[in-house]
C-alpha positions in Angstrom: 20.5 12.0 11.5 22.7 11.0 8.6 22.3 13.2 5.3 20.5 11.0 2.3 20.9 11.3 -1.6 17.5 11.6 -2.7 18.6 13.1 -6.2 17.9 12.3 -9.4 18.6 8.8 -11.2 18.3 7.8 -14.9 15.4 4.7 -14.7 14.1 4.8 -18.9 15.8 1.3 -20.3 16.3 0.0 -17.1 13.1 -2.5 -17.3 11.1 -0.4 -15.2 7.3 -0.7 -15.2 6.9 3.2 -13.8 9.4 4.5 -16.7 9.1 2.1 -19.5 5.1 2.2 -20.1 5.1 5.1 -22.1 6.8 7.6 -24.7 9.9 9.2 -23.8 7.9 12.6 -23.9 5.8 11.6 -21.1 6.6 11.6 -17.3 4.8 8.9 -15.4 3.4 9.6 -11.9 0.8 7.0 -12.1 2.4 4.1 -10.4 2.9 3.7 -6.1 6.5 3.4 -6.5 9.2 6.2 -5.6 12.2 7.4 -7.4 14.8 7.6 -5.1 17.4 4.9 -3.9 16.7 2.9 -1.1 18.8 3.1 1.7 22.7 2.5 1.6 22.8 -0.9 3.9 20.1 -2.0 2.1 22.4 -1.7 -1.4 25.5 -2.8 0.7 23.9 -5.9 1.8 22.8 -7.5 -1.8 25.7 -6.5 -3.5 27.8 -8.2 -0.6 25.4 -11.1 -1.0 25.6 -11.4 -5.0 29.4 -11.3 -4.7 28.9 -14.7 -3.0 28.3 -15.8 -6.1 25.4 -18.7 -5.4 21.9 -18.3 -6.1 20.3 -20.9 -5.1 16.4 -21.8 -3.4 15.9 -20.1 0.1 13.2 -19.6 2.8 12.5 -19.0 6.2 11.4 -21.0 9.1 7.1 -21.9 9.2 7.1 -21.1 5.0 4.1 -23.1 3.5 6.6 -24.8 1.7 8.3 -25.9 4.4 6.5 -25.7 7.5 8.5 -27.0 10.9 12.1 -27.0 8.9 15.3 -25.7 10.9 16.1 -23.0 7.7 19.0 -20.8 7.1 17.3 -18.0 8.1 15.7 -17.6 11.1 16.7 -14.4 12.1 14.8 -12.8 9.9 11.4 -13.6 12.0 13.2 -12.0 15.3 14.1 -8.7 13.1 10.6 -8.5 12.1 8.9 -9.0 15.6 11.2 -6.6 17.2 9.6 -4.2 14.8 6.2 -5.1 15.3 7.3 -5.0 19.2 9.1 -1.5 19.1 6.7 0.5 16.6 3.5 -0.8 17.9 3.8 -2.6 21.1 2.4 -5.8 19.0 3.5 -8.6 20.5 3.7 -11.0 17.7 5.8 -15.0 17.7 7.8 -16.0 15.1 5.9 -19.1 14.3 3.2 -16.3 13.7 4.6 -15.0 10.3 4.0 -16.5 7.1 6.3 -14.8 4.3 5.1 -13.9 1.0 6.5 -12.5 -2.2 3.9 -9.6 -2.5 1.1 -8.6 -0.4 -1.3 -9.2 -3.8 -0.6 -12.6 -3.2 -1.6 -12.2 0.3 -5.1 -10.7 0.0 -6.0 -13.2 -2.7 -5.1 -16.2 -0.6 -7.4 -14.6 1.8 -10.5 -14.1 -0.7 -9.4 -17.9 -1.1 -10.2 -19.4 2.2 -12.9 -16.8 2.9 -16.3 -18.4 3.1 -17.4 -20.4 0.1 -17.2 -20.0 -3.5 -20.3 -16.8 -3.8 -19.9 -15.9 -0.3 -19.2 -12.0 -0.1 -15.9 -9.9 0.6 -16.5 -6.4 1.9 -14.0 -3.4 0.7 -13.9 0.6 0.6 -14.8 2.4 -2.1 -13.0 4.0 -3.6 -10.8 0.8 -3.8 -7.4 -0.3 -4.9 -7.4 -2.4 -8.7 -5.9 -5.2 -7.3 -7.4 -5.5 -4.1 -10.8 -4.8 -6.1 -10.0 -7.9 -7.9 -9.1 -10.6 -5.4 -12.5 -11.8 -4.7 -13.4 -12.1 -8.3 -10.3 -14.0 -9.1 -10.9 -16.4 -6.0 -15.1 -17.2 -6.7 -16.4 -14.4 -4.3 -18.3 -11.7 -4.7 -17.5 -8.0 -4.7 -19.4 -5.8 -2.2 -18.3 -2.4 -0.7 -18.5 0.0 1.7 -18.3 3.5 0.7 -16.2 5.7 2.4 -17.9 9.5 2.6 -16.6 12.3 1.1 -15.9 15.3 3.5 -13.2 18.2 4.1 -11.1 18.9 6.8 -9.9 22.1 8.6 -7.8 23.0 5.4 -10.4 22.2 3.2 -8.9 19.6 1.6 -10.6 16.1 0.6 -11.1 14.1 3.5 -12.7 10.1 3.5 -13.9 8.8 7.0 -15.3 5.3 7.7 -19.1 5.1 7.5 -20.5 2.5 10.0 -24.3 2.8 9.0 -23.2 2.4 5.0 -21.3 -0.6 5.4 -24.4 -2.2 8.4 -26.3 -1.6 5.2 -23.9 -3.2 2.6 -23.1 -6.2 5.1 -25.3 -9.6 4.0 -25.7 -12.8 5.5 -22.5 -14.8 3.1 -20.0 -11.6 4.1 -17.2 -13.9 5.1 -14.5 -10.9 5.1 -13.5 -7.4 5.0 -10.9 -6.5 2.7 -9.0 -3.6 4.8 -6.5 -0.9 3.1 -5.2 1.2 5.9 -3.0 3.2 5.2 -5.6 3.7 2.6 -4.9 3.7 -1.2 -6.0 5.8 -2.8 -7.2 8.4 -0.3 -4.2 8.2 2.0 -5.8 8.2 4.8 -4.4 6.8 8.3 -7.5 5.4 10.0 -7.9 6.5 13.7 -8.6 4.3 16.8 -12.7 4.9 16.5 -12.7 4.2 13.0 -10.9 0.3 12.6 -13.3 -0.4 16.0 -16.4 0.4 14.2 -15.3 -2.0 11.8 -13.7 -4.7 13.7 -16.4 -4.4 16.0 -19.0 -5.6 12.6 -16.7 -8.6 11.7 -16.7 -9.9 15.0 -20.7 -9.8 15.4 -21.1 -10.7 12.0 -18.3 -14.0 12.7 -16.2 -12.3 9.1 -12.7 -12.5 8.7 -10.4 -9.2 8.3 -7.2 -9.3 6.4 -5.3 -5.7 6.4 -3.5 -4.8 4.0 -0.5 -2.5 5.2 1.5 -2.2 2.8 2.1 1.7 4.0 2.0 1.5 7.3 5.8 2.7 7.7 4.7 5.6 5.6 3.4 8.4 7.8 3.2 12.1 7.6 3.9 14.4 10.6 2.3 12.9 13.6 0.2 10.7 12.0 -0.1 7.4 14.1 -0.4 3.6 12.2 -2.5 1.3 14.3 -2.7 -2.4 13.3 -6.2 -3.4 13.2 -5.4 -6.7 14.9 -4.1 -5.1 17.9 -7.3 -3.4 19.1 -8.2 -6.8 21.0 -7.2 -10.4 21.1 -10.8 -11.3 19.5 -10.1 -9.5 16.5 -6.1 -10.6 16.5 -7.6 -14.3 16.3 -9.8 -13.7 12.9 -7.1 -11.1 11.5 -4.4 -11.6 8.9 -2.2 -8.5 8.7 -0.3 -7.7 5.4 3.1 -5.4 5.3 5.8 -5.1 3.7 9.5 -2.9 3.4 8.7 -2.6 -0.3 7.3 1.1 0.0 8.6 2.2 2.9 11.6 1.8 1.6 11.4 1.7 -2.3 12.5 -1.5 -3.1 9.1 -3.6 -4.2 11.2 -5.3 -7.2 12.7 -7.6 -4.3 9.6 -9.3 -3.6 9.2 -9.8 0.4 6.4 -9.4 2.3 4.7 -11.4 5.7 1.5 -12.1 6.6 0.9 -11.6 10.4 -1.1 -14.6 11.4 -1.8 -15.3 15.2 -4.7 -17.7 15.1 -3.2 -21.1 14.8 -6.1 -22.6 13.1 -6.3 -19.5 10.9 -3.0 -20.1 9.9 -3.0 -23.7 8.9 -6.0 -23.0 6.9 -3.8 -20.2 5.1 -0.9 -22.1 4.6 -2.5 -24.6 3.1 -4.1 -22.7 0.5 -0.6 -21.6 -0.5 0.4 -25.0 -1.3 1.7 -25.0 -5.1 0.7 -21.7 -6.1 2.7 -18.7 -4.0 6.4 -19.4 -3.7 8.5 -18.4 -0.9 10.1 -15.2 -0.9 13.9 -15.8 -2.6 17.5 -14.6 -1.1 17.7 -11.2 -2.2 13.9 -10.2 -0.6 15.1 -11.8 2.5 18.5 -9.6 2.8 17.0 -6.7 1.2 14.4 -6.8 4.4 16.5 -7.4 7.0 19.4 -4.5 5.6 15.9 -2.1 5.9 14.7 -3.0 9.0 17.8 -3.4 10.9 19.5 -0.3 9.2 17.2 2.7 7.1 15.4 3.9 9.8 17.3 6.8 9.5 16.7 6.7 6.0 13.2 6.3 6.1 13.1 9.4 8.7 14.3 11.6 5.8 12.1 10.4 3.3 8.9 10.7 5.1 9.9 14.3 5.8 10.4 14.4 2.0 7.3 12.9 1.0 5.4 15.9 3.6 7.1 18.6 2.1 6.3 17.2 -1.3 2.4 17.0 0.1 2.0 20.5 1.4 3.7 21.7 -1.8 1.6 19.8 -4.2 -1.3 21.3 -2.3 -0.2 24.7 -2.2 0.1 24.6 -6.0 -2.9 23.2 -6.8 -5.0 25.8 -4.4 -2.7 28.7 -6.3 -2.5 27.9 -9.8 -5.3 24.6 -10.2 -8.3 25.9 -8.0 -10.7 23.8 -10.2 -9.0 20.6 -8.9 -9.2 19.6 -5.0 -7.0 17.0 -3.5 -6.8 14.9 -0.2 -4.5 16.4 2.6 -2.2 12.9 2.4 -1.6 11.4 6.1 -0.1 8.7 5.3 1.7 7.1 1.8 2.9 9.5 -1.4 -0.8 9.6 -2.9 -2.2 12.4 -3.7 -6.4 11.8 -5.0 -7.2 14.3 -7.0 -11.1 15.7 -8.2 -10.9 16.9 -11.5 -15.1 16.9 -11.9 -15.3 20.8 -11.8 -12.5 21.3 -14.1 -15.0 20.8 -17.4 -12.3 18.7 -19.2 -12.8 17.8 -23.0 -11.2 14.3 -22.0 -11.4 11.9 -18.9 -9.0 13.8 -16.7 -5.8 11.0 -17.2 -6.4 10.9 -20.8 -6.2 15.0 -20.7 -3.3 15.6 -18.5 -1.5 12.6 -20.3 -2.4 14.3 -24.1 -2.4 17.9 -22.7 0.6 18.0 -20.3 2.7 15.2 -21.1 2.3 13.5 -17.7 0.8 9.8 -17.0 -1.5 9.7 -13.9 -3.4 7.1 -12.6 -6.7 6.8 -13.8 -9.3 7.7 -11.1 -11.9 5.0 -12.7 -9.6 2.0 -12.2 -10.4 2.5 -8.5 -14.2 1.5 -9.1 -17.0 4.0 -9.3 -16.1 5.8 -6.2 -12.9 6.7 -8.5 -14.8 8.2 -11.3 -13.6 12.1 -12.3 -10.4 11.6 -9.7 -7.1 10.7 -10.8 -4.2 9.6 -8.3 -1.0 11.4 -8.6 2.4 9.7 -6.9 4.6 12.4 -4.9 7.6 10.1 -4.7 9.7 11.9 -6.9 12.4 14.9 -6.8 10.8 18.2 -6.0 12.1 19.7 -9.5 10.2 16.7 -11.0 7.0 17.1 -9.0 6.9 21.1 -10.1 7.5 19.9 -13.4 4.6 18.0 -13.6 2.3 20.3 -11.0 3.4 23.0 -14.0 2.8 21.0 -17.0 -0.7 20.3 -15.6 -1.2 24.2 -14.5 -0.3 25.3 -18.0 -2.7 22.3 -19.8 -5.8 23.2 -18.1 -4.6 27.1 -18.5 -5.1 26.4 -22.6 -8.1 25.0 -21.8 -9.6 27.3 -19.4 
């Protein structure tokens, strides 16, 4: 494999939301984004597109806003269902994608065409803020699932599926499960037995599923993604599958994403719900997808080993020098969920470590109830960064021991 730069780069006062937030003191960690370049082709390819020097409206074939039309760029459907094909044996059409400029968008157009306005959408606790939000914004209700608390072999934190809590938390007007796998926070990667159980309750229960996947591409040693929608052509025909190049390979500021949508009636019904309110995806999302998928695969090789050796360090440091905080064991994304409820803080545990150590985390509560005590710490920086922070925390809870 090639050798990558994942080295430092200067991102205060250049309009980023991760850097910009707060004071120049403060070193964020809070946000799902990473710090490093994205891969070469994938800078080669918009800078060879902006020296073209036009800017003008784009989209691809089957886009709500043009369903049917003969675009200019059709080949980015066959790059994406080669990669379905290849990394999952998912044999997907191209008149089966619907592109997207965020997967937010996505899940809330779902919420949209779930049920009626009151009828219920099922998520995990704890949840992702935005995904939290989608039924509320759309006229449905919020209902969850809780995913139980264990440990694995390590000891670490470890979340697994609960069938009987969410039989219990299911109702009559559940018209759809909200899926996040690879999970956010937790980072877990859910296993074959896991997405059946719960594929197995939308089917008898006649819900909807839409996955998001944003982190699918994400994986830590030999963890293994599955699609839900490819357990079975009866959950494929009430699935709509999120994903995304935006974390895999750090570039989420392009705005590109596709729905996988194999039902054609389920489709229609989708489309049409995005009529005048989400845009197609513009020129520089589309080349900025295609340069990722078609060439940072080597890229993204190096960075997931990255992101594992930034795990198992992070862990290590917190069992030597923060034993009053326990983490999840990541298998999947840059997350690391973090249990601050034994430390005995004087502050919410993001307000203390922000006051304390200088360093902005994301706020544990903002994930729901479930979240409450935890905060969630992003890994997806430079190793002399991450101890930076892992020390500036170490040293804060030291003073306060």
């Amino acid at each position: 494999m090639a050798e990558h730069d994942f080295g430092s780069v200067e991102r205060r006062d250049t309009d980023s939301v991760k850097w910009n937030l707060y004071a120049a003191d403060v070193t964020p960690a809070w946000i799902a984004e990473a710090d490093f370049k994205p891969p070469q082709a994938v800078i080669d390819a918009l800078v060879a597109r902006a020296q073209h020097g036009m800017f003008g409206y784009t989209a691809a074939i089957g886009h709500a806003s043009a369903p049917g039309a003969l675009w200019e760029l059709p080949r980015v459907a066959d790059i994406i269902v080669d990669r379905l094909w290849q990394r999952y044996r998912w044999r997907v059409s191209p008149e089966e994608l619907v592109y997207l400029p965020g997967v937010v968008a996505g899940f809330n157009v779902a919420c949209r065409i779930a049920g009626e306005p009151g009828d219920a959408v099922m998520m995990h606790a704890p949840c992702y803020g935005p995904i939290a939000k989608g039924p509320l914004n759309q006229g449905r209700r919020a209902v969850y699932t809780q995913l139980k608390l264990t440990e694995d072999a390590t000891g670490a934190l470890y979340y697994v599926h609960d069938d009987a809590d969410m039989q219990a938390n299911l109702d009559s007007r559940t018209a759809l499960f909200l899926l996040c796998n690879p999970h956010n926070p937790t980072g877990r990667a859910l296993q074959r037995h896991e997405l059946e159980r719960i594929a197995e309750r939308c089917v008898a229960n006649n819900m909807l599923i839409c996955s998001d996947e944003i982190h699918a591409e994400i994986l830590l040693g030999d963890t293994v993604h599955i699609p839900i929608a490819t357990l079975s052509p009866e959950v494929a025909r009430r699935t709509i599958t999120l994903m995304s190049p935006s974390k895999s390979f750090n570039i989420p500021g392009l705005g590109f994403s596709v729905a996988i949508i194999q039902d054609p009636a389920l489709r229609a019904t989708y489309t049409a719900a995005m009529q005048g309110l989400v845009a197609s995806p513009q020129i520089f999302g589309y080349v900025g997808a295609m340069a990722a998928y078609q060439h940072g695969d080597d890229w993204l090789a190096h960075v997931n080993a990255y992101y594992l050796a930034n795990r198992d360090f992070t862990l290590d440091y917190l069992r030597t020098h923060m034993p009053q905080l326990r983490s999840t064991r990541a298998e999947a994304t840059y997350l690391a969920w973090i249990d601050c409820r034994q430390a005995e803080l004087p502050l919410p545990a993001k307000a203390f470590f922000e006051t304390h150590a200088k360093v902005a985390l994301a706020d544990g509560a903002g994930f729901g109830v479930a979240g409450e005590g935890f905060v969630r710490l992003t890994m997806a920086t430079q190793r002399e960064r991450l101890e930076q922070i892992l020390h500036a925390m170490a040293l804060a809870l030291k003073r306060f021991g």
